[in-house]
C-alpha positions in Angstrom: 0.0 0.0 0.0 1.7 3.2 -0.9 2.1 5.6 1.6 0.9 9.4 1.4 3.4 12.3 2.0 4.9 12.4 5.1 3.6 15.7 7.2 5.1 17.3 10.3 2.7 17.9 13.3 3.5 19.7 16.4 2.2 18.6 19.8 3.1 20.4 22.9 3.8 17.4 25.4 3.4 18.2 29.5 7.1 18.0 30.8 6.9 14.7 32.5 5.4 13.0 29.6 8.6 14.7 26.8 11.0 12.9 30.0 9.5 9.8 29.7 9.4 9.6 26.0 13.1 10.8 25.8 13.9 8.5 28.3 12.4 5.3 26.5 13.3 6.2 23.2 17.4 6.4 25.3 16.5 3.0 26.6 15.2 1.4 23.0 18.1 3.2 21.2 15.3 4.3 18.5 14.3 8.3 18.2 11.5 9.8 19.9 9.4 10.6 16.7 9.8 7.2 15.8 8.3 6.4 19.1 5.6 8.7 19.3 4.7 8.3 15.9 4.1 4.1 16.3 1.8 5.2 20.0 -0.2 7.5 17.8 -0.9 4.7 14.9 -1.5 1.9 17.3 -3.9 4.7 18.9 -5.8 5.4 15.5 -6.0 1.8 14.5 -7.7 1.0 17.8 -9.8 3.4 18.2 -10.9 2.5 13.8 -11.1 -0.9 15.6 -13.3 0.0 18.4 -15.3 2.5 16.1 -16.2 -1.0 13.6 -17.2 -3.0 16.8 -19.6 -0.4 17.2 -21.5 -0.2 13.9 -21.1 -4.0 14.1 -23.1 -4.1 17.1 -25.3 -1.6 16.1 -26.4 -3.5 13.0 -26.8 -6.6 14.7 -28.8 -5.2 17.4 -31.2 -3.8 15.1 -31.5 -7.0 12.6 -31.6 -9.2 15.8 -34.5 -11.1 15.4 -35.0 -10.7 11.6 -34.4 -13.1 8.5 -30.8 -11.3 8.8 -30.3 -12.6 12.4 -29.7 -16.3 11.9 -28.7 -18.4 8.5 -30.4 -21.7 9.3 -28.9 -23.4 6.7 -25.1 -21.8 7.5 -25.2 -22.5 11.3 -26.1 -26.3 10.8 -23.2 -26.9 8.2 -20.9 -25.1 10.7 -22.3 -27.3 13.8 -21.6 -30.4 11.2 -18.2 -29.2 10.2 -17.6 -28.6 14.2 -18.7 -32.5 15.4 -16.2 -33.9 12.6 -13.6 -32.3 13.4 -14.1 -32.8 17.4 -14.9 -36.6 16.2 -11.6 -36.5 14.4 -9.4 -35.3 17.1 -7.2 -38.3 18.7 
């Protein structure tokens, strides 16, 4: 996946925070941005994470108890699939 350009952002950190980044980044011989930059993606992708949870539940919640809610025909090839396997283990 290519990656767009990269872009400078300033962010004012509280003083104990720019020690303990310094510090870590001294301890992982790797530079600060570099740090900072990998707690701010992991942040993003979790919080796109939690944000798909959430319209995941949402949908279900409201199809629960519609013709979306349950594939009769896909849950009993999965419960087959599951008993010959478990009847296949030593």
């Amino acid at each position: 996946m290519a990656r767009s350009a990269v872009r400078n952002f300033h962010v004012p950190l509280p003083g104990v925070v720019y020690d303990d980044l310094r510090g870590e980044a001294r301890r992982a011989g790797r530079p600060a941005t570099e740090l900072a930059r990998q707690a701010i993606e992991s942040l993003l992708r979790r919080r796109k994470r939690a944000a798909l949870d959430e319209a995941i539940t949402v949908y279900a919640g409201a199809r629960a108890g519609s013709g979306d809610d349950l594939d009769e025909a896909l849950e009993a090839a999965a419960v087959e699939y599951l008993v010959d396997e478990y009847k296949g283990r030593p």
